[in-house]
PLY file of the C-alpha trace (Angstrom):
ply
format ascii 1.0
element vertex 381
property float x
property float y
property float z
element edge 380
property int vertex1
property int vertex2
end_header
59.62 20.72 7.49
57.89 17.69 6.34
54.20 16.79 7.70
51.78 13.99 7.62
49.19 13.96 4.52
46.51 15.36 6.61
43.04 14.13 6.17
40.03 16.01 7.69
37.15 13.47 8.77
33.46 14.59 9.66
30.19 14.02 9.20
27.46 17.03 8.96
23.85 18.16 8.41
22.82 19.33 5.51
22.89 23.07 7.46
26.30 22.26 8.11
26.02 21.19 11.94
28.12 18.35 13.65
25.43 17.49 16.31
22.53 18.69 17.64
22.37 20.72 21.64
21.12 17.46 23.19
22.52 15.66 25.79
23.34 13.16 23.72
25.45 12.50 20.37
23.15 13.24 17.57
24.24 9.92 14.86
24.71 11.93 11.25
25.89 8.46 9.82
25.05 4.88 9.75
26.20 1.54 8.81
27.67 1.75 5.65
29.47 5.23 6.58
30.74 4.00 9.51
32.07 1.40 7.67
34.18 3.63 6.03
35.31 5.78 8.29
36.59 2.28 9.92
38.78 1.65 7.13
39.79 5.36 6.51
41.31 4.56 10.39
42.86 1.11 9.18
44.86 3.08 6.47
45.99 5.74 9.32
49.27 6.11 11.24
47.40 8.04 13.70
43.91 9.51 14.46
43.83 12.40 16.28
41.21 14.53 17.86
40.22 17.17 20.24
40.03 17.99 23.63
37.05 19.31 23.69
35.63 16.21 21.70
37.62 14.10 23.79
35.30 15.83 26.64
31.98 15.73 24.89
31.70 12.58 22.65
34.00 10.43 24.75
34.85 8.42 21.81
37.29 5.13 21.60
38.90 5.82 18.45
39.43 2.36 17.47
40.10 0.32 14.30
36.59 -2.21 14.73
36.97 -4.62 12.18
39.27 -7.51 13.17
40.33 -8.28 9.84
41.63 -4.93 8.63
43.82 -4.72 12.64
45.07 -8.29 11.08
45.76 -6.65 7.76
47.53 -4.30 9.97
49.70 -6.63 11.50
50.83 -8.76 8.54
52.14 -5.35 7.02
54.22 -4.81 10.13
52.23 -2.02 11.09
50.60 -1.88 15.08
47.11 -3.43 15.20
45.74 0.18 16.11
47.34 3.38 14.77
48.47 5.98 16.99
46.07 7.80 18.56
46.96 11.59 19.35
45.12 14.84 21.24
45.87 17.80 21.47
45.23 20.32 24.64
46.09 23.63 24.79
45.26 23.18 28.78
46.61 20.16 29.54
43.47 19.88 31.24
42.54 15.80 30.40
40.48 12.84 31.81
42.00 9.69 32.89
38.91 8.05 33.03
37.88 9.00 29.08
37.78 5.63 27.11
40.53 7.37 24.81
43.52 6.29 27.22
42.34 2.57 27.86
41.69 1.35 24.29
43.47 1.20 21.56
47.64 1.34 20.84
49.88 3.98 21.85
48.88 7.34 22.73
50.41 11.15 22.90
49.19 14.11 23.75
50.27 17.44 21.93
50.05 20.57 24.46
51.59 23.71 25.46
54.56 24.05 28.17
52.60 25.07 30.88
49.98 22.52 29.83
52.55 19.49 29.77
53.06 19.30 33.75
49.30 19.12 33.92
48.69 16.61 31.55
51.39 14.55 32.97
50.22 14.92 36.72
46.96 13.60 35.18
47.76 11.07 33.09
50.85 9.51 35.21
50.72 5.96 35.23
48.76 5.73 31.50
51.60 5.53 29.45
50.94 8.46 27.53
53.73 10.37 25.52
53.26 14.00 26.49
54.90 16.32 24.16
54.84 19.93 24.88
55.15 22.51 21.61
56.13 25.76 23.11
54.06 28.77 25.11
51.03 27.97 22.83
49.58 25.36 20.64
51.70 25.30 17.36
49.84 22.90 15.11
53.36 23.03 12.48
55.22 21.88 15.18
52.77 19.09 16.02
52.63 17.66 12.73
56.48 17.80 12.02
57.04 15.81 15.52
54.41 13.55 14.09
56.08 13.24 11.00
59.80 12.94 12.12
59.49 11.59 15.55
56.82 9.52 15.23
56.63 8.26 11.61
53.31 9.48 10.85
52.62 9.77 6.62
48.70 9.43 6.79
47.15 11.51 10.02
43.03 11.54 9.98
41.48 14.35 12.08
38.35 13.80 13.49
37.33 16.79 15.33
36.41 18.46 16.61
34.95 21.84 14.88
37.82 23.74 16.32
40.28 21.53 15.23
39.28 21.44 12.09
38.80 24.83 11.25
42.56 25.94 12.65
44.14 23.23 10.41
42.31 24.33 7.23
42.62 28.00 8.45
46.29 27.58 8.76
46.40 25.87 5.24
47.94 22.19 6.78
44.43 20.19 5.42
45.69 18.72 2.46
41.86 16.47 2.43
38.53 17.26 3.78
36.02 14.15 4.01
32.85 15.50 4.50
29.81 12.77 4.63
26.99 14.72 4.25
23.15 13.17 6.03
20.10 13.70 4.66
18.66 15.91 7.73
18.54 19.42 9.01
19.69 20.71 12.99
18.08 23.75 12.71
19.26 24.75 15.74
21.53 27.89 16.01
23.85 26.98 18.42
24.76 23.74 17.51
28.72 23.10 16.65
29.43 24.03 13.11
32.20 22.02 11.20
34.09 25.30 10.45
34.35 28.69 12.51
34.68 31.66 11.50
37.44 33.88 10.11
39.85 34.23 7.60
40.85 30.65 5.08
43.49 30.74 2.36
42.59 32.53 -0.50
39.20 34.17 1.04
36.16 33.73 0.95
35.70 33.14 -3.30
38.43 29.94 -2.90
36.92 27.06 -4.26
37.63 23.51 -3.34
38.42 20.59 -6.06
35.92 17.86 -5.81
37.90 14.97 -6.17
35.39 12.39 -5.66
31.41 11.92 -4.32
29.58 8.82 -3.86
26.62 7.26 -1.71
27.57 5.62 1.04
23.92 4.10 2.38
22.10 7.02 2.92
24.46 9.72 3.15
26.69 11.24 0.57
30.55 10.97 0.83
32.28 14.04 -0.61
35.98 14.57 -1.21
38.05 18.06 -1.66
41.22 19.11 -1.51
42.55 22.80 -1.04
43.79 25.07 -4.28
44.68 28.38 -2.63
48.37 28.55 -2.82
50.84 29.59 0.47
51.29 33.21 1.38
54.68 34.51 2.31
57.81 31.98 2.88
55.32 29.35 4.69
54.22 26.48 2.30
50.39 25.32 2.56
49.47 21.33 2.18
48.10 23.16 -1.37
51.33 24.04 -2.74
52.01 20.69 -2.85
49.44 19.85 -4.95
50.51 22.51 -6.96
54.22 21.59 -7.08
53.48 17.95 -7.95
51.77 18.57 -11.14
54.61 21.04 -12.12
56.75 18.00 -11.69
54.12 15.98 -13.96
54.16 18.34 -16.38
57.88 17.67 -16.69
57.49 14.61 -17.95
55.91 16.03 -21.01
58.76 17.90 -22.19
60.52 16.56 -25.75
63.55 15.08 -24.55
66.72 17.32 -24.72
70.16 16.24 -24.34
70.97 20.11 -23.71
68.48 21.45 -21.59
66.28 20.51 -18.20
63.11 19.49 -18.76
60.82 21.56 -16.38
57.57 22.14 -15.86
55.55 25.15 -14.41
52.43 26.20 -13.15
51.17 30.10 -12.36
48.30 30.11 -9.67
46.24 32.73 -8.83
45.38 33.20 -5.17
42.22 32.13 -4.77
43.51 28.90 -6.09
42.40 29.65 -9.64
44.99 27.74 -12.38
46.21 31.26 -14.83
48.57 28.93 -16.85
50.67 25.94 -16.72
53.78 25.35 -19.35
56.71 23.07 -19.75
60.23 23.31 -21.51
60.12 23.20 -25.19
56.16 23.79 -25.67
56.45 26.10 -27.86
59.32 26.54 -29.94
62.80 24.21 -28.76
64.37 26.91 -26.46
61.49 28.09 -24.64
61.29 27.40 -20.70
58.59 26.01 -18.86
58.01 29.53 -16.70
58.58 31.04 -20.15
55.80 28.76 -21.62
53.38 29.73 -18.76
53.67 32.93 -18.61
53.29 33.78 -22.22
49.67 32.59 -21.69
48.72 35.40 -19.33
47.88 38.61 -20.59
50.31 40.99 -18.84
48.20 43.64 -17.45
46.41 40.77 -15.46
45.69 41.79 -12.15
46.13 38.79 -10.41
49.41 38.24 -11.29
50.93 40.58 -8.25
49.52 38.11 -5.54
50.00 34.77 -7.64
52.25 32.24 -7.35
54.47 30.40 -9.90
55.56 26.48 -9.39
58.18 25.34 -11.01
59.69 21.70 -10.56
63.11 23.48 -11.05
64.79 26.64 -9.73
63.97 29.71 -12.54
67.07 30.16 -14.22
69.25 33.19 -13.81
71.46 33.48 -16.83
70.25 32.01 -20.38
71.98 32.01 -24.26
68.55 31.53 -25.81
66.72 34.70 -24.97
67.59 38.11 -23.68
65.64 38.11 -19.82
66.11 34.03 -17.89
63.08 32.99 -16.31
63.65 34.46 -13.09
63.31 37.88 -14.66
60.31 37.03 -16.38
58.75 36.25 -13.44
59.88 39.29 -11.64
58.57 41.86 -15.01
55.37 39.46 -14.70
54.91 41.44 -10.86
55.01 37.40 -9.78
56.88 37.87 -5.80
56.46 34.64 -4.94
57.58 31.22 -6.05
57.74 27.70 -5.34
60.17 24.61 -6.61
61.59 21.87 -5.77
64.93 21.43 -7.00
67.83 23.53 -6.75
69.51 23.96 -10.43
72.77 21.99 -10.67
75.79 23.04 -12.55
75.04 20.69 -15.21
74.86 23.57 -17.96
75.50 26.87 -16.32
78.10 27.22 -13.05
76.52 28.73 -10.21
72.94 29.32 -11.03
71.12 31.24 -8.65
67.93 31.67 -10.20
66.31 32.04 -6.36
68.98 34.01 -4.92
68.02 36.42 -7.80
63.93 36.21 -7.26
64.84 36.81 -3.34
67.14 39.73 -3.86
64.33 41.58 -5.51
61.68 40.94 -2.89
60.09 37.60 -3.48
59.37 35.15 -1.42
60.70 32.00 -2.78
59.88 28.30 -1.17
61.37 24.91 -1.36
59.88 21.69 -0.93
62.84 19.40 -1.51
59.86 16.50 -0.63
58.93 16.58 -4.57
63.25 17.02 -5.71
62.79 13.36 -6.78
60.03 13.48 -8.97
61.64 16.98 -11.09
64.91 15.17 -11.28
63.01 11.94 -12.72
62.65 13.19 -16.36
66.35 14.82 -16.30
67.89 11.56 -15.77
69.16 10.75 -19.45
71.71 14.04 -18.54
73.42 11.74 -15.98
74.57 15.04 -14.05
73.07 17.23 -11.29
0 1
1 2
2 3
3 4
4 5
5 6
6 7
7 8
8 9
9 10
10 11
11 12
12 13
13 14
14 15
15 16
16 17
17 18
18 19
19 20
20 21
21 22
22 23
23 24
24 25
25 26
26 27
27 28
28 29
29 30
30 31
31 32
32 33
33 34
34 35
35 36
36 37
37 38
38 39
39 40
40 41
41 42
42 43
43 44
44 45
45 46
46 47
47 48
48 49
49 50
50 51
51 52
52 53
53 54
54 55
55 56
56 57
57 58
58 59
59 60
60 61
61 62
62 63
63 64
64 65
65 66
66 67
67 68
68 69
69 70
70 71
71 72
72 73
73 74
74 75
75 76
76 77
77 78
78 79
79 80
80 81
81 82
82 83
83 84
84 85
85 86
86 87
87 88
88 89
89 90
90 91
91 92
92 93
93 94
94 95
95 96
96 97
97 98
98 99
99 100
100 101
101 102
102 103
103 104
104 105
105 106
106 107
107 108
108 109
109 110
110 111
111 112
112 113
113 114
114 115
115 116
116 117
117 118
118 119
119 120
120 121
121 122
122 123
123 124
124 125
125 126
126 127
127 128
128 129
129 130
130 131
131 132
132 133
133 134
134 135
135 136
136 137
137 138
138 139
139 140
140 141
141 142
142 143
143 144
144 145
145 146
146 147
147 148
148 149
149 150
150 151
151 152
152 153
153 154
154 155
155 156
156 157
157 158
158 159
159 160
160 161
161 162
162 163
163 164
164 165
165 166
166 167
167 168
168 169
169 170
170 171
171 172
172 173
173 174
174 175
175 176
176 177
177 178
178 179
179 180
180 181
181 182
182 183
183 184
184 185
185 186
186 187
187 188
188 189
189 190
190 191
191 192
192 193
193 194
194 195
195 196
196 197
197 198
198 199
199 200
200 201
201 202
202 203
203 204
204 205
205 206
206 207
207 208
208 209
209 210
210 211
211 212
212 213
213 214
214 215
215 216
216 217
217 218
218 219
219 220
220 221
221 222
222 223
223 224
224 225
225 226
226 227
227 228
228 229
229 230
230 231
231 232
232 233
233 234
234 235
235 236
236 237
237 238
238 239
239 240
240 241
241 242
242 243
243 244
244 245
245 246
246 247
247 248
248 249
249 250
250 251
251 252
252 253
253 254
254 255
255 256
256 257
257 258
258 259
259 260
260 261
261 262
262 263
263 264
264 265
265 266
266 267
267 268
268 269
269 270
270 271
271 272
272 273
273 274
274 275
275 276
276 277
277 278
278 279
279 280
280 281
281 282
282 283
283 284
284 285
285 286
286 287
287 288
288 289
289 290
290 291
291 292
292 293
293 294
294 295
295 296
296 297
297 298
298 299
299 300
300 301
301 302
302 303
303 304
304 305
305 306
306 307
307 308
308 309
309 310
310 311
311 312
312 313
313 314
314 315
315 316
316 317
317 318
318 319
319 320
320 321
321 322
322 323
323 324
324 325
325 326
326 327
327 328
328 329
329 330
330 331
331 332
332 333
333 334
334 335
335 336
336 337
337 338
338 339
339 340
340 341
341 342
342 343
343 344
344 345
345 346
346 347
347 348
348 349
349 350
350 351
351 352
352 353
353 354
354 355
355 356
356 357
357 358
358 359
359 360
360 361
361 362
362 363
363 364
364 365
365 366
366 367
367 368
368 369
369 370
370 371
371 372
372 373
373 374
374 375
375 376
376 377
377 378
378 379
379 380
């Protein structure tokens, strides 16, 4: 199901630490950061955080500058965005500055935890949405997404949050603003727990952006490691998208989809990306791809291939379609994002074919628009 582009907020130490063990808050940022975390919030449909930070920092959660809540309004959007929790307890102050400023709230929790929550919040006008026996953060974001509108959702803590999100591969940002000291103290709250993260522990982040912001440094990354199994990560979206780019580098063809692929390793390493017609003017964009990988390449058994259209089943131009391919290359899983129409062969099923020999295939009919967008000359499909 759909979910909110999900945008991890925090500021650390440079050991990593979100606060000290004092009594009270330890300030990582300052002006200029706060700043922009202010207008990260303005360009929100919802904030969410916590219970246990809800508990500890007491925070308001509000959009401070006037001008950007009247920027706000003028696009038709509420002053404040949405402000959400999540509880697995149900266990919640009615006091906490969270419920009395701000817009609308709603609180994520369990089913046991949703008659608590309600008996203490009665009165607030809180949404309380319960998600099942136990906290299911893929049901919280597609409620957010399909009930409640919610495209942009910032996270801001706490460390548990956090680290389940990215754990469970639904991060598709992490902000980190990094301050120029050192907690030193063992048992202060870490920004990430520990455990298992996509693509262990030799994944690397992109670094899509850094810059000062006063006296700390603002750092952006984004995840690479690829899904595992039928469930989709916020990655393979990434990864899907620039398939769909590619696409739009194919010579135009007036007898063929233009497609565009991309083979990813599981770490998140890139092994190969290819489009239709790259190399000679029958070749296929999986084709294209995977003719750049040496075949005895071990990391081809857990990788994943992305392909802006289904991998064909039947072909004229070459003895094995692209689904094959795939399946020789020891590829079992694959993600696209547009079924192939009958436009040039009836009934392809290149998907059906990659399933019916073991591997998992995914789509994400989110991107269909964009790998459609350079077949439009063929007026079909």
């Amino acid at each position: 199901m759909p979910h909110p582009h999900v945008l991890l907020s925090a500021a650390v130490s440079l050991d990593g630490r979100l606060d000290d063990t004092g009594p009270e808050r330890l300030l990582l940022s300052g002006p200029a950061d706060f700043d922009r975390v202010d207008e990260v919030r303005a360009d929100s449909d919802a904030i969410l955080v916590g219970a246990g930070t809800l508990r500890a920092d007491n925070p308001r959660l509000l959009v401070n500058s006037a001008e950007r809540r009247a920027a706000r309004v003028a696009a038709g959007r509420p002053a404040y965005p949405l402000k959400v929790t999540v509880s697995g307890t149900g266990d919640l102050d009615p006091a906490a500055n969270f419920w009395s400023t701000g817009g609308e709230k709603v609180v994520y929790t369990t089913d046991e935890g949703a008659v608590t929550a309600a008996e203490a919040l009665h009165g607030l006008g809180v949404d309380v949405v319960p998600v099942g026996p136990g906290l299911d953060w893929r049901a919280v974001l597609t409620h957010l997404h399909d009930v409640r509108g919610v495209r942009r959702l910032m996270v801001e803590g706490g460390g548990r949050v956090h680290t389940q999100l990215l754990q469970q591969g639904l991060a598709d940002e992490l902000q980190l603003a990094l301050a120029p000291l050192v907690v030193g103290q063992p048992h202060a709250p870490k920004l990430f727990g520990d455990g298992e993260y996509p693509g262990g522990p030799r994944s690397r982040l992109w670094l899509i952006e850094t810059r000062p912001v006063g006296d700390v440094v603002l750092m952006r990354y984004v995840p690479t490691a690829p899904g595992t199994g039928p469930v989709p990560s916020a990655a393979d979206h990434r990864w899907l998208a620039l398939a769909c780019e590619l696409a739009a580098e194919c010579p135009p063809s007036r007898t063929a989809f233009s497609v565009g692929a991309v083979v990813v390793a599981a770490d998140g390493t890139e092994l190969a990306r290819g489009y239709s017609r790259e190399s000679d003017p029958v070749s296929h964009a999986e084709e294209a791809a995977l003719a750049k990988i040496a075949p005895d390449d071990p990391r081809l058994t857990a990788a994943t291939v992305y392909s802006s259209l289904e991998p064909c089943a039947r072909r004229a131009s070459r003895p094995a379609p692209c689904a094959r391919l795939i399946l020789d290359a020891g590829v079992r899983r694959v993600v696209t994002a547009w079924r192939e129409p009958d436009t040039f062969v009836a009934a392809a099923d290149g998907n059906g074919l990659l399933a019916a020999e073991g591997a998992d295939v995914v789509v994400l009919p989110e991107h269909e628009s964009a790998a459609k967008a350079p077949n439009r000359h063929l007026n079909r499909g």
